[in-house]
Each structure stands twice: as structure tokens, then as C-alpha cells.
matplotlib code that plots the C-alpha trace (Angstrom):
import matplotlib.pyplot as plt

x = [-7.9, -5.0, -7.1, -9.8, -7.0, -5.5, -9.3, -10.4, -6.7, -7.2, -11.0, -8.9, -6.7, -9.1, -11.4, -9.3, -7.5, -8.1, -10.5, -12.9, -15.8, -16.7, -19.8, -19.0, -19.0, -22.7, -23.8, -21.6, -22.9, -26.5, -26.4, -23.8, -25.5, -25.2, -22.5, -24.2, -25.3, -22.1, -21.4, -20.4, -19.5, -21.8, -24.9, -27.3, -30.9, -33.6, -32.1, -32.4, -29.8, -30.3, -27.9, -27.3, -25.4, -25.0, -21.5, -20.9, -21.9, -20.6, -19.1, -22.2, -23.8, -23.7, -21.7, -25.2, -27.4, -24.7, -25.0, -28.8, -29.2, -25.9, -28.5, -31.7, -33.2, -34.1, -33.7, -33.9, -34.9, -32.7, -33.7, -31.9, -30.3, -32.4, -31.7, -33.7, -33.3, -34.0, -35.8, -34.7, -35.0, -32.5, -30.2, -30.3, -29.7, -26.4, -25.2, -25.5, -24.2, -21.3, -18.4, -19.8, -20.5, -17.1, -16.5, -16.1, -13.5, -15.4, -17.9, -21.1, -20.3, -20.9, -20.6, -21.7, -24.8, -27.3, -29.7, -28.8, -26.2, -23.6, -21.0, -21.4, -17.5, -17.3, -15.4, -12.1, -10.0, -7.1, -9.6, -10.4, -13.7, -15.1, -17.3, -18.5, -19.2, -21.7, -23.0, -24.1, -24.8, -27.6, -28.6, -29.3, -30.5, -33.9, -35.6, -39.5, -38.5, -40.0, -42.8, -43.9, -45.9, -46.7, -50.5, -50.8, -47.5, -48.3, -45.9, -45.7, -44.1, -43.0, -41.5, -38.8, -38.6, -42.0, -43.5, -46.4, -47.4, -47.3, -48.3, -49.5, -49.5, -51.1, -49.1, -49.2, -45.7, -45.1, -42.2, -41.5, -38.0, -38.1, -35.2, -33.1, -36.7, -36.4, -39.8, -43.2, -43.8, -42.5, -39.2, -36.5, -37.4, -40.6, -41.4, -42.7, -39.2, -38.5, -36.3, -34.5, -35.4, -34.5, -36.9, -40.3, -41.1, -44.4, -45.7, -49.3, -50.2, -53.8, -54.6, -54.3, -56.6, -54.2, -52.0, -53.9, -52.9, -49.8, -47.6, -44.3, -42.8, -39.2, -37.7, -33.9, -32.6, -30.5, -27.5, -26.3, -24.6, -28.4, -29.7, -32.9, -36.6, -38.2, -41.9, -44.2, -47.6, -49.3, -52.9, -54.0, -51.9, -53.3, -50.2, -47.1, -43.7, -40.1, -37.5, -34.4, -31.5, -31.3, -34.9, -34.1, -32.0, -34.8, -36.9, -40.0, -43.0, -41.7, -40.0, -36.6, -36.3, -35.2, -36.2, -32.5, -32.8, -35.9, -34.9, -31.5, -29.8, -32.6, -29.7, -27.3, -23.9, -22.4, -23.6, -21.4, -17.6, -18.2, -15.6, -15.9, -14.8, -15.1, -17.2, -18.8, -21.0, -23.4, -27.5, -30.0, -33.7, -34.8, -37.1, -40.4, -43.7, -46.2, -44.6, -43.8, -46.0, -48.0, -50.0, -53.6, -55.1, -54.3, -54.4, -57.0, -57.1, -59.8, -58.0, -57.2, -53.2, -51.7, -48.5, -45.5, -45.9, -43.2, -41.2, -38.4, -38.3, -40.5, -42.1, -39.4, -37.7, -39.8, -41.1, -39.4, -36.5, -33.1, -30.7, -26.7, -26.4, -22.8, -23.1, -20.7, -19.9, -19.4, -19.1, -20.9, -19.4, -21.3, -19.7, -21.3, -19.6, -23.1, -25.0, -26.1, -24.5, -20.4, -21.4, -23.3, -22.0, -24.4, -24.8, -25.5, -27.2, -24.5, -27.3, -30.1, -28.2, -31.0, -29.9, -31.8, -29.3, -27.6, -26.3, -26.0, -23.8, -23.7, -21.2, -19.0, -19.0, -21.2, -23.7, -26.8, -29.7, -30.0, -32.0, -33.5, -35.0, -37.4, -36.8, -39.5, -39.0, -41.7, -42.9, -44.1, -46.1, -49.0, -49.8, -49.4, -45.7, -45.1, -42.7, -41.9, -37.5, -38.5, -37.2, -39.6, -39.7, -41.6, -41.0, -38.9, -37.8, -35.4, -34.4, -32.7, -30.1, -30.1, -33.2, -34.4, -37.1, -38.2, -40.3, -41.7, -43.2, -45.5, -45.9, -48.4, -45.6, -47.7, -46.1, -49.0, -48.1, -51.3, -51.4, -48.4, -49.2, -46.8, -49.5, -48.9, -45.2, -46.0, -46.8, -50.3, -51.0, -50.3, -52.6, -55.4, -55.2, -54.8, -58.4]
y = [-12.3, -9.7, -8.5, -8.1, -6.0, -4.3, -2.8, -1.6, -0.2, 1.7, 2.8, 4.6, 6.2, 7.5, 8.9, 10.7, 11.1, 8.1, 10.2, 8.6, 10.7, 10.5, 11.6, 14.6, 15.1, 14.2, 16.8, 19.5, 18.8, 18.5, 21.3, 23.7, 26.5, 25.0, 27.6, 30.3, 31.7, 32.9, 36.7, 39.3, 42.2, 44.9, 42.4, 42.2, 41.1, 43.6, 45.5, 45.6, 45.0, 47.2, 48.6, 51.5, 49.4, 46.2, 46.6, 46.8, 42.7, 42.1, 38.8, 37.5, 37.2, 34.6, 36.4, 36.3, 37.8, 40.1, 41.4, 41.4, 43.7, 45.9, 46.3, 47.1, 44.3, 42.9, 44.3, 41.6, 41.5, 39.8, 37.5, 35.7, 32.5, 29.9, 26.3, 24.0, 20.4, 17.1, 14.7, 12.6, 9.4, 10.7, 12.0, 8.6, 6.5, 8.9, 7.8, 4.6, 3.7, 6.4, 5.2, 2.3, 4.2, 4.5, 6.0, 3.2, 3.2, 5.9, 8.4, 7.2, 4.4, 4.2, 1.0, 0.0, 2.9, 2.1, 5.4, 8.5, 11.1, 9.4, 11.4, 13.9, 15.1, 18.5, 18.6, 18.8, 20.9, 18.5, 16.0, 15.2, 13.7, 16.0, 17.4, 14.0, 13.2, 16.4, 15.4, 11.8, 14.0, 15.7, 12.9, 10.7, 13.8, 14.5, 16.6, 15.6, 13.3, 9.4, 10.9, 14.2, 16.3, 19.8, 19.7, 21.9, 23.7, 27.1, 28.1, 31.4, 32.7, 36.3, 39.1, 40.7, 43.5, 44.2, 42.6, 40.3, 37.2, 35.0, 32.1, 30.1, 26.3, 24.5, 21.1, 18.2, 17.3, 13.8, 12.2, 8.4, 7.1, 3.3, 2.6, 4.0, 5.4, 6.5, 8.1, 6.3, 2.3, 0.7, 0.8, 0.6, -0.1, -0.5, -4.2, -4.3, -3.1, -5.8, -2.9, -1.8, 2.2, 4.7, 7.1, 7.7, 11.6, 11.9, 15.6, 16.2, 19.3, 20.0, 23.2, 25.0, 23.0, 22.9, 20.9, 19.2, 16.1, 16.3, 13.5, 12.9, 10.1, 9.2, 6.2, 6.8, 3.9, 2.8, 2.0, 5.3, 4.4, 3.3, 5.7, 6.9, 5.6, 8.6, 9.0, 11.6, 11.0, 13.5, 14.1, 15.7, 12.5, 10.2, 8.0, 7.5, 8.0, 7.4, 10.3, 10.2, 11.2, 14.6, 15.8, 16.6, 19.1, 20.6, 23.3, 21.7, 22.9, 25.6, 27.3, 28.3, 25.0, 22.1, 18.4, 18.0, 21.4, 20.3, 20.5, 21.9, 19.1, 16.1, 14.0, 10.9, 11.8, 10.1, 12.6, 15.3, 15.7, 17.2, 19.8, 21.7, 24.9, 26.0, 26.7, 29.9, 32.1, 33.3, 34.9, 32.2, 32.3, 30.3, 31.5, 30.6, 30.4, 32.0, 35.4, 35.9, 38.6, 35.9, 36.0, 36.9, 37.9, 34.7, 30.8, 31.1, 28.1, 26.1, 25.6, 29.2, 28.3, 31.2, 30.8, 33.1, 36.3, 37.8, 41.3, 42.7, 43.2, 41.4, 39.8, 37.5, 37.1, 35.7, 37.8, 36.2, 37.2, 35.4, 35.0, 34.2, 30.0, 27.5, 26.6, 24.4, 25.8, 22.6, 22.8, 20.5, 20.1, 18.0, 14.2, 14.6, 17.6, 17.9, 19.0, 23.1, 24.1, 24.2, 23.8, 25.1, 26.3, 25.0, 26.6, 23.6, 24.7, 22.9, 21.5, 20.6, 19.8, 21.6, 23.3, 26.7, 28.2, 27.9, 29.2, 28.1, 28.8, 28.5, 26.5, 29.7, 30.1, 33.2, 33.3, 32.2, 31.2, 32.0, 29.3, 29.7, 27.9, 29.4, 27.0, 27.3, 25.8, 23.3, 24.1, 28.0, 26.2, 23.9, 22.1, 18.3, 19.5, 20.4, 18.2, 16.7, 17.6, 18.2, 21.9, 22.4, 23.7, 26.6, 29.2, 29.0, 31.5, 30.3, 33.9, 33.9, 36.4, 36.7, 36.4, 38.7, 36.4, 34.1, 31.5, 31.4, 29.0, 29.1, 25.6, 24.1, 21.6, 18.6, 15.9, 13.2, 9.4, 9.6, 12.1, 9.6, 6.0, 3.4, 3.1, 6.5, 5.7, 3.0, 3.7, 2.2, 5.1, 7.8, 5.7, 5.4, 9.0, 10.4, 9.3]
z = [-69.0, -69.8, -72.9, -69.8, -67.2, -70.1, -71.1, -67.8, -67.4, -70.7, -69.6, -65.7, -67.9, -70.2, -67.5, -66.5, -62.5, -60.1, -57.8, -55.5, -54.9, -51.4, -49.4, -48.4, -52.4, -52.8, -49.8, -51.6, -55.2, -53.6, -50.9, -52.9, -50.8, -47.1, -46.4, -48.1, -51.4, -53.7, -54.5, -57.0, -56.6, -56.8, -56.9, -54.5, -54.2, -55.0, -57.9, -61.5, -64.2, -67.1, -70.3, -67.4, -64.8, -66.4, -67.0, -63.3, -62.6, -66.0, -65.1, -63.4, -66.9, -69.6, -72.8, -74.7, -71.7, -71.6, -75.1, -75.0, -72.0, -73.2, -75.9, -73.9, -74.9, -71.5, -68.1, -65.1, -61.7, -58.9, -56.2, -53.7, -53.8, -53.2, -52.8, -55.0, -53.0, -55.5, -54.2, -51.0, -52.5, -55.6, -53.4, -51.3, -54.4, -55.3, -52.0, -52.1, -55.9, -55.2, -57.2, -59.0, -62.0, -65.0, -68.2, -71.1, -73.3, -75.9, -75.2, -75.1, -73.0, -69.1, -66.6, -63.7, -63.3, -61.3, -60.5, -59.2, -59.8, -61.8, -60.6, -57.7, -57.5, -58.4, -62.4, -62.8, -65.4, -66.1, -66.7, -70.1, -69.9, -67.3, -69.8, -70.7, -66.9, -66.5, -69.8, -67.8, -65.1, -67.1, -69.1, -65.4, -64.1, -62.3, -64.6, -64.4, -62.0, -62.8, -65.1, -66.0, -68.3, -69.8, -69.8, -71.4, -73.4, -75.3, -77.8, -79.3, -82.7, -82.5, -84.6, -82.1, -83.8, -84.1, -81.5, -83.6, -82.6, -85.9, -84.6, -81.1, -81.1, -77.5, -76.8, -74.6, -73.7, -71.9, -70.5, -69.0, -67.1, -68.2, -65.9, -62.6, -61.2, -57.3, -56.4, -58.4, -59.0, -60.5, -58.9, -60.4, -63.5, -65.8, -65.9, -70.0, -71.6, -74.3, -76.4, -72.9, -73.4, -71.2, -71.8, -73.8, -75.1, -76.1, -77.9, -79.7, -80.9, -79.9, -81.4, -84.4, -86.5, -89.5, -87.3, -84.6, -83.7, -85.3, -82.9, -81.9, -80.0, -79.3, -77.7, -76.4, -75.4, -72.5, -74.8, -75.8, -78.5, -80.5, -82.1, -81.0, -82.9, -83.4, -84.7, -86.2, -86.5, -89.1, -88.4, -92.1, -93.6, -90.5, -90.6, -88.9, -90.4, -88.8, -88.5, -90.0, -88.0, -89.7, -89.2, -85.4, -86.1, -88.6, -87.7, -85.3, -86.6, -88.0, -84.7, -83.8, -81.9, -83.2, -81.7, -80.4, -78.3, -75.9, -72.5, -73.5, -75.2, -76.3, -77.9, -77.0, -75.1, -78.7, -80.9, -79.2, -78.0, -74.9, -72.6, -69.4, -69.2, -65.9, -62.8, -62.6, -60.5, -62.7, -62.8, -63.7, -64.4, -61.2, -59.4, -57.4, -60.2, -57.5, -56.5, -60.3, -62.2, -63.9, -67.2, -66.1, -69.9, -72.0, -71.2, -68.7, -66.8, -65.2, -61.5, -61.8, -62.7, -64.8, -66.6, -66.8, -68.4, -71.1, -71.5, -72.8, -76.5, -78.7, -75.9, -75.9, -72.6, -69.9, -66.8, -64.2, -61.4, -61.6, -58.9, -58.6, -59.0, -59.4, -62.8, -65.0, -68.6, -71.0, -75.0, -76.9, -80.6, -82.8, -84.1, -87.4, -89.1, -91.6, -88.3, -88.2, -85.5, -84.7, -81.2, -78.2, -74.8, -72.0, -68.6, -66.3, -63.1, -60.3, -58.3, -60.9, -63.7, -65.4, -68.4, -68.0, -70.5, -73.8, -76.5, -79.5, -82.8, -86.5, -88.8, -89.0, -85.6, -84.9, -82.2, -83.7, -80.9, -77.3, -74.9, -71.6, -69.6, -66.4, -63.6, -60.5, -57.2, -57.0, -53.6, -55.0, -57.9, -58.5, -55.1, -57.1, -57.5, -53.8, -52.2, -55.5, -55.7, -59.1, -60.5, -62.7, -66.8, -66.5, -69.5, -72.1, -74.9, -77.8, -80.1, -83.3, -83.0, -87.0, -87.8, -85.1, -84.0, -81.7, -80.2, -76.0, -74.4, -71.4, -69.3, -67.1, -65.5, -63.7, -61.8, -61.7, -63.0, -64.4, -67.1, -68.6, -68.3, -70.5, -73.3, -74.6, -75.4, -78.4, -82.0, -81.3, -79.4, -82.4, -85.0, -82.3, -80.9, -84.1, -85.4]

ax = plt.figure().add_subplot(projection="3d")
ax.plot(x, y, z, "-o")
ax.set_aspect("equal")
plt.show()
């Protein structure tokens, strides 16, 4: 019993201040614009930021966005602040587990979580593991909601200095939350779960022929501290092979993503010694898909859905507006010292917990990728995805500062159970799809 007492009194202590989050918490971390959108000086909607006046909302920028419209790179277009509300039936279930979720003794552990937001207080900078807490935040976060897809996900390799397209790849992306769902059956969790996953990732390549039906699958499980099963499913060797730990940090396919960069961070809390840095006011790409100036040449689309267009130089910076958003800044510094990068700085939208930016940096330290990811409100999209709470992936552009180059992606973000059923998560499913 005392070993018991002196545990939990250990686990307090390491989490940091005895703070119970209270209600009022979860509307503020929900609803952070209730009161009214933030401000900068000298920012308003309507106007462009260019390497002309960029200087003059300087600190409204991310250091990388900075640098790239300083250089005239990029020039973006302001909208207002809007608020992108999750889904009811989230926000209900962060409510009602408020406070039953705790940091264990390490990162990587967590007790008590049920569904929801783990921990809807806003972070605090003489907490230690208040980086840690967003990072749970993100993980349990609503990102495709229950079950989602990219149906279909072009990719594009491109030249920035030139301005060539090297290379276009068409994906189908699928996801699947195992456990903690709020909105589609089952509820709350799947019922057939014998390895207790968290989530499924499920990625085949469909077009060029060279490397159609090239498949990967991952299974994360609900214990963070297991490493994930990862699978890739060769379609000119037509078998499956496991991953090894350090082949999601290589090169997918040949982009400048790696496996451990989808969605921002794909990776377990473990694998990183998280820290927040602050809370900011700063421009993100969110925006809604319709009143965007879409891509009506390529990707033509059967419903008549056209996806986001790109600019800027080398084509590599998507088309879209961006307006003034509360955003967390939180390191991430790898565990395993043999990883490529020293760390990566995340920009974690406040209300989301999308990561629609990051930036990422090399083993000396020097800024080596930029991330970004478009988020649409889902009511201005597809009409599957109105009402959904969802803030949905809609562009993403990943550019090697270095190697002057980068790779964009254009999504076709669908929120229907069906395009993901359970089946396509298990090995079975690469050998048989794969024929």
C-alpha cells in the first residue's frame, strides 16, 4: 500500500502544479474565440503580406514563414478569424471525463483517459510536462474524427527553383480510431481488438504504374510505450514486409516527408521529449475549401470537387488565405539520439490541436524542412463533411530548405465510415489487394 501512495505521489509531483481544470476551461479551450478573434498590430483582414510590408506584422508569423516571405517566396492573403467548432459529441465527452485523465510516472504513460480532450486547461510555463500534456492533447485529438479518408491524395514532386514537376503519385489514405470514438458505431470502442490498437493507417499508392499498389499499414497501439507494427506491402515484389523502427524516418517514396511527419507528428509521445514554449497569436493556413481559388485544370473530378490550387515559388505553397489563430509552440526532441532531426518546433492550432505547421531541423541544428498543413472548415467543403466538427487536411506542402525542393499535396478529405471499414486495417488486406 505505501509503495501504492508513494507512486501516485511521485506521478502529482511529476505532472507538474495540482490544477483542476474546470468547465469553464473546456468552453475556453473549445470556444477560444467567444470573446472575439485576437489581434496584431497592423493586421487586418483583406490585405496581403508580402517581402514589402511583412516586416510590419513580423511577430504574427512563424520564424520560417517569416523568412520565406522576407524572401519573396510566398505572399499570403488574410481572412478573418473564424471559429472551427469540433464536434458536439467530442466536446460533451471532454466534459464529462474532465479531470480523470494523469500523467504516469514517465512520458509515454497516461491514466485514467477515457475519450475526449485529455486536458482542456490552457498550458502552463512552470509546468514541466506541459509539453507532454498538448502532445496527449494532439495524439487524442479529433483529427478525421472516428474514421476518415483521402480518397483520393495527389502528391507532387517539384523543383522550387525551377518550378518542374518531377514526379505525381495518386494515394488512398485511410484512417480508423479503435478506441475513445464519440460520433460513428461502434461506440466507444471497436468490438474485434484482440492487440488493443489505437489506431489503423492505411496508404496504397494507385498510380504511377511503377509503384501501384505499393501499401502501407500501421497499427499504433493504445499502450504508448509499444512500438508501432508497421507494414509495407510491395506490389512489383507482391509481398509484405515489416518496417523497422528506422525506416519511418526514411524518405517515403522518395519525398521530403518521412512516415513519422504525416499529419504533423505520426509517432508515439515516447519517442520524443516534449516542451511548450508559449502561447502565441500567430497567421495560420485555415481557411474555408469553397471560396478558395481552387485547381480547375488538373485532378478533375467526377462530382465536380476541385482541390486546392498552389503558388508562390516553385508551386510550393498552397493557394489558400490564412487568418490570426491561439496557437501553442511545443519542441519535440527526439529520445533516440541516431534519429535525423535535432528536433522540430510544432505550431498547435489552440482549438483543433491540428498541427497545420512545423518546422523541422537537422542534427546541427539548422532549419532544414518547413510543413504546412491547409486546414478547411468542414461546413465550406464537400457536403458528406458538413456538420462533421472535423477540421479537415486539405493541402499540404513539406519544402527542403536545403535542397531547394519540395513535395505538395492536394486532398479529397471524405468523412464516410464506409470508404474505411475494419478489414482494410489487417495484413490480409495488403496480400489480397495487392493481386
Amino acid at each position: 500500500m505505501f509503495k501504492k501512495m508513494l507512486s501516485a505521489a511521485v506521478a502529482v509531483a511529476l505532472s507538474g502544479p495540482v490544477m483542476a481544470a474546470t468547465l469553464e476551461d473546456v468552453e475556453n479551450s473549445f470556444y477560444p474565440y467567444k470573446n472575439g478573434a485576437p489581434e496584431v498590430a497592423g493586421l487586418t483582414a483583406g490585405m496581403t503580406i508580402n517581402s514589402a510590408n511583412v516586416d510590419t506584422v513580423k511577430d504574427a508569423l512563424d520564424p520560417a514563414m517569416y523568412q520565406f516571405i522576407k524572401n519573396g517566396d510566398y505572399e499570403i492573403r488574410i481572412g478573418e478569424t473564424t471559429s472551427f467548432d469540433l464536434h458536439e459529441n467530442y466536446v460533451e465527452a471532454s466534459r464529462k471525463n474532465l479531470n480523470t485523465t494523469t500523467l504516469g510516472d514517465e512520458p509515454g504513460q497516461i491514466n485514467g483517459f477515457v475519450a475526449g480532450r485529455p486536458f482542456p486547461e490552457d498550458p502552463k510555463m512552470d509546468d514541466p510536462r506541459a509539453g507532454e500534456k498538448l502532445a496527449w492533447n494532439y495524439k487524442y485529438g479529433y483529427n478525421w474524427g472516428d474514421t476518415g479518408a483521402v480518397y483520393p491524395f495527389y502528391w507532387k514532386f517539384r523543383d522550387m527553383n525551377s518550378g518542374k514537376i518531377e514526379r505525381n503519385i495518386k494515394f488512398n489514405f485511410h484512417f480508423l480510431n479503435y478506441k475513445h470514438r464519440v460520433r460513428h458505431d461502434p461506440q466507444p470502442d471497436v468490438a474485434q481488438n484482440p492487440s488493443n490498437l489505437f489506431r489503423g493507417i492505411y496508404v496504397r499508392v494507385l498510380e504511377p504504374f511503377d509503384v501501384k499498389n505499393t501499401q502501407l499499414l500501421i497499427h499504433r497501439y493504445e499502450d504508448d510505450l509499444k512500438r508501432d507494427n508497421a507494414y509495407l506491402y510491395l506490389g512489383f515484389q507482391r509481398r509484405v514486409r515489416r518496417l523497422s523502427t528506422g525506416q519511418v524516418t526514411d524518405a517515403f517514396l522518395g519525398s521530403d516527408l518521412m512516415i513519422e511527419d504525416f499529419e504533423g507528428y505520426n509517432g508515439r509521445i515516447s519517442d520524443m521529449n516534449w516542451s511548450y514554449k508559449g502561447t502565441r497569436h500567430l497567421l495560420m493556413p485555415y481557411y474555408n475549401h469553397n471560396d478558395q481559388p481552387l485547381d480547375a485544370e488538373t485532378h478533375k473530378d467526377d462530382e465536380g470537387y476541385q482541390v486546392v490550387s498552389f503558388t508562390g515559388k516553385g508551386g510550393c505553397f498552397p493557394n489558400v488565405s490564412w487568418q490570426l489563430r491561439k496557437v501553442y509552440e511545443v519542441e519535440s526532441i527526439p529520445v533516440d539520439t541516431n534519429h535525423p532531426l535535432s528536433k522540430r518546433v510544432h505550431f498547435i492550432d489552440a482549438q483543433t490541436y491540428a498541427v497545420p505547421r512545423t518546422n523541422a531541423y537537422d542534427r546541427k541544428g539548422d532549419l532544414w524542412k518547413v510543413f504546412t498543413i491547409g486546414q478547411s472548415h468542414p461546413d465550406h467543403h464537400l457536403p458528406a463533411n458538413k456538420g462533421s466538427g472535423v477540421s479537415i487536411d486539405d493541402a499540404f506542402s513539406m519544402v527542403d530548405m536545403q535542397a531547394t525542393h519540395c513535395t505538395t499535396g492536394q486532398f479529397k478529405g471524405q468523412l464516410d465510415p464506409k470508404l474505411s471499414p475494419q478489414r482494410t486495417f489487417t495484413v490480409q488486406n495488403l496480400r489480397a489487394s495487392g493481386r
